[in-house]
N, C-alpha and C positions, 0 to 999 in steps of 0.2 A: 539527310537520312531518310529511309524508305520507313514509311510509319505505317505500313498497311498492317493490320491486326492481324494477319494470316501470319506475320513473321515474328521470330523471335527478337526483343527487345534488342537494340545494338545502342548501348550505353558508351557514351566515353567516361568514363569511370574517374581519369587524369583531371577533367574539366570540372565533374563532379568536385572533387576533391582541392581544387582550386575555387569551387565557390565555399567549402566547408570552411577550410582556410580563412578568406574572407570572414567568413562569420565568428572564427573564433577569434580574432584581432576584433571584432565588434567587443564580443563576451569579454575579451578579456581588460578591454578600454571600462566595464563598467565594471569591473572585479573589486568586489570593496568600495565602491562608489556610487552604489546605488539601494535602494530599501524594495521590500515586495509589499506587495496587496493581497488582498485575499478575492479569487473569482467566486462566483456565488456557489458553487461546488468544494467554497474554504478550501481550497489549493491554492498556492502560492503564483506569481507571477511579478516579474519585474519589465522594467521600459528594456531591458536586452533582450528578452523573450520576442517582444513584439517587432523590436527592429532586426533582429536574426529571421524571424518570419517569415517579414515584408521582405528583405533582401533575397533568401533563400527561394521563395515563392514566385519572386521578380525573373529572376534567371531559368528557372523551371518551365514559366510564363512562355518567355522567351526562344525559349532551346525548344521547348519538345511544347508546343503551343495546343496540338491536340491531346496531349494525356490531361490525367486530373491529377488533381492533388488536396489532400486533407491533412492539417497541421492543428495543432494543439491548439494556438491559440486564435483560431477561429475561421481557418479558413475551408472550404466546403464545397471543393466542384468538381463532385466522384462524377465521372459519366466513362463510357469507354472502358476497354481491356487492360491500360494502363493508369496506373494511380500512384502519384509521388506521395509519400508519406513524411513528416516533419515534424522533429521533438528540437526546437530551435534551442530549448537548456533542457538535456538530461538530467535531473538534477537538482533545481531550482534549489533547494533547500539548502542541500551542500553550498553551491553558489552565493547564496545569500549568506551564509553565515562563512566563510572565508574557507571552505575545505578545498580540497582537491579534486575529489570524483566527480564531476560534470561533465556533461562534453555535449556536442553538436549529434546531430542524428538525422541521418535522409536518407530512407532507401526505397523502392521501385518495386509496386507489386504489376505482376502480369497475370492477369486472366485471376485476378485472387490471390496467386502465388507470390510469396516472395522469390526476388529474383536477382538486386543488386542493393548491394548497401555501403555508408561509407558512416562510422563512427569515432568524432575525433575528442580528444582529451586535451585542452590546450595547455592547462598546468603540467600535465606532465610531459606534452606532446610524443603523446601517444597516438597510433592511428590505426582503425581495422577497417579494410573494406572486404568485399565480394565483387566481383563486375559480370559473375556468371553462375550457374549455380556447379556446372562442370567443370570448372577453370581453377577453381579453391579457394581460400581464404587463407589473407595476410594480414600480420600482425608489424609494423612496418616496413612495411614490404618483404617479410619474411614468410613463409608458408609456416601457417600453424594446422593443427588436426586433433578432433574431440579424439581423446583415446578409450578406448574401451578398457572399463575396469574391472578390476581384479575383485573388488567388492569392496567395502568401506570399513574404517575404523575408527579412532577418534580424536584422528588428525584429519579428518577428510572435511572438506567443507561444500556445506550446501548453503547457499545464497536463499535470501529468503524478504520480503517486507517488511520495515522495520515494526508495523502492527501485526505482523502474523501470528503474533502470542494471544493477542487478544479474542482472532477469529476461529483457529487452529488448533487441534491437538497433535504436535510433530514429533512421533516417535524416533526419533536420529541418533547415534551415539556419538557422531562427531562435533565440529564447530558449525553452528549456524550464525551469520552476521549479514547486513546491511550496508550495503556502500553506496546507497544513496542513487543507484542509476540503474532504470531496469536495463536500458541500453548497455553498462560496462558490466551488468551481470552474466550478462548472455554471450556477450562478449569473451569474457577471463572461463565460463564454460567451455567456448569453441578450442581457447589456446591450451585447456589441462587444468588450468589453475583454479577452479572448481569443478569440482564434481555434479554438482545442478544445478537449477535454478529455481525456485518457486515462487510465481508472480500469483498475487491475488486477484485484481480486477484492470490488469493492464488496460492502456489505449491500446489502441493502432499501433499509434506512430512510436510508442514507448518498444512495441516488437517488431516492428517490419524489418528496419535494417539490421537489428543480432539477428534475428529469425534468419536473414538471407547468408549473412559470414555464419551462424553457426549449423545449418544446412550445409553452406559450399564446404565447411570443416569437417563432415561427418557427423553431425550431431541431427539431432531430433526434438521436435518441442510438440507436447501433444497437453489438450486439454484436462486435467485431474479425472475428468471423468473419462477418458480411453481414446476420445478420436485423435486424429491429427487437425493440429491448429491452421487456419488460413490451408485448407487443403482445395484451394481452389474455390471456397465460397465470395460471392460478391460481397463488399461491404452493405451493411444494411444501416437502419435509421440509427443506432447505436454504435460509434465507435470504438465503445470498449471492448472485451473479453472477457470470458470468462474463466477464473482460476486454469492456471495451465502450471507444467513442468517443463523442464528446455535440458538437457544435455547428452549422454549417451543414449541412445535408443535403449538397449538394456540396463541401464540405470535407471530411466524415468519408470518402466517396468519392475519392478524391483521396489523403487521408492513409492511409486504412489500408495499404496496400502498401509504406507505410515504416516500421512497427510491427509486428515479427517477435519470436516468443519465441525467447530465446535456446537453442541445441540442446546438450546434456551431450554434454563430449567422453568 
């Protein structure tokens, strides 16, 4: 592969998705099998976190030897135009206590950008990637597309952090809930099946690869406060973010003015 930074990223996306693969036969070998810790940031982590990583991180290493790559659970060699991102358990929590919603998460920013992503679901084996941001986004191999709506009601659902009560004044008339994965939030926005998303203090790697499938879907993720999120900024000393919303373009528009942080009396 020609990796000169002047060109645009040429991902096999197929091989991608055959190391996710991999990793979720790891995850799913510890499913119920194994307890978490808490890292000094009291988030959770288990021994699948860390061997999904290693494994994930190894092949990355391997295949595209000059990009970088930054992963949840510790790994840290941003240099260059291209950077692998890595949420080895979307999840964790769900995970640890026997749910459903977890999944794997790798996706490819360029120049800042997201650009290809692949997020898989192994209990349900579910699978959404992007391989381009012109190309589209699949929902197992089916083409999905953020729809533009009609406006909301109170069936409509916005995706939200299970503490967002706490930091949040959310004026919504519809269903707001928690499924555990910023990754399959961003995600079930790209396919329709939510209306938005509202992430509080995301990673990286929690948005890089929805960010890229729900961009290639037609969708938009912009920070609470107006810009566009990863609009090309380098990563910096912090891999978090700051509060953003993710789904139609004209919905995040719309929504934000009813997501206010809450003010210390």
């Amino acid at each position: 592969m020609d990796e000169s930074p002047r060109k645009e990223p040429d991902i096999n996306i197929d091989l991608v998705k055959e190391w996710v693969r991999e990793a979720g036969q790891i995850a799913l070998g510890y499913f119920n099998r194994v307890e978490g810790t808490r890292k000094p940031d009291r988030t959770l982590v288990s021994d699948a976190d860390y061997a999904i990583e290693e494994l994930l991180t190894g092949y990355v290493r391997t295949t595209y030897p000059s990009h970088g790559i930054v992963g949840e659970e510790g790994t840290n060699e941003i240099h260059g135009e291209y950077t692998w991102t890595i949420d080895p358990l979307d999840g964790t929590r769900a995970f640890l206590s026997g749910l459903p919603v977890w999944g794997i998460s790798i996706g490819l920013l360029w120049k800042g950008r997201p650009w290809a992503g692949v997020f898989h679901l192994p209990l349900l084996d579910d699978w959404y990637h992007s391989a381009h941001p012109a190309k589209g986004a699949f929902w197992n191999d089916q083409p999905i597309h953020c729809p533009p709506p009609d406006g909301w009601d109170e069936d409509s659902l916005l995706l939200i952090p299970a503490d967002a009560h706490l930091q949040y004044d959310i004026s919504f008339p519809g269903i707001m809930r928690a499924m555990g994965s910023a990754a399959a939030h961003l995600c079930y926005a790209a396919r329709g099946s939510a209306l938005a998303v509202f992430l509080a203090n995301p990673g990286i790697w929690d948005v890089a690869a929805g960010a890229a499938i729900l961009r290639a879907a037609g969708g938009g993720i912009r920070y609470l406060a107006g810009p566009e999120v990863l609009a090309g900024e380098q990563l910096g000393e912090s891999p978090h973010l700051d509060p953003l919303l993710a789904g139609h373009p004209t919905t995040i528009d719309r929504l934000r003015p009813h997501i206010k942080p809450r003010v210390s009396s």
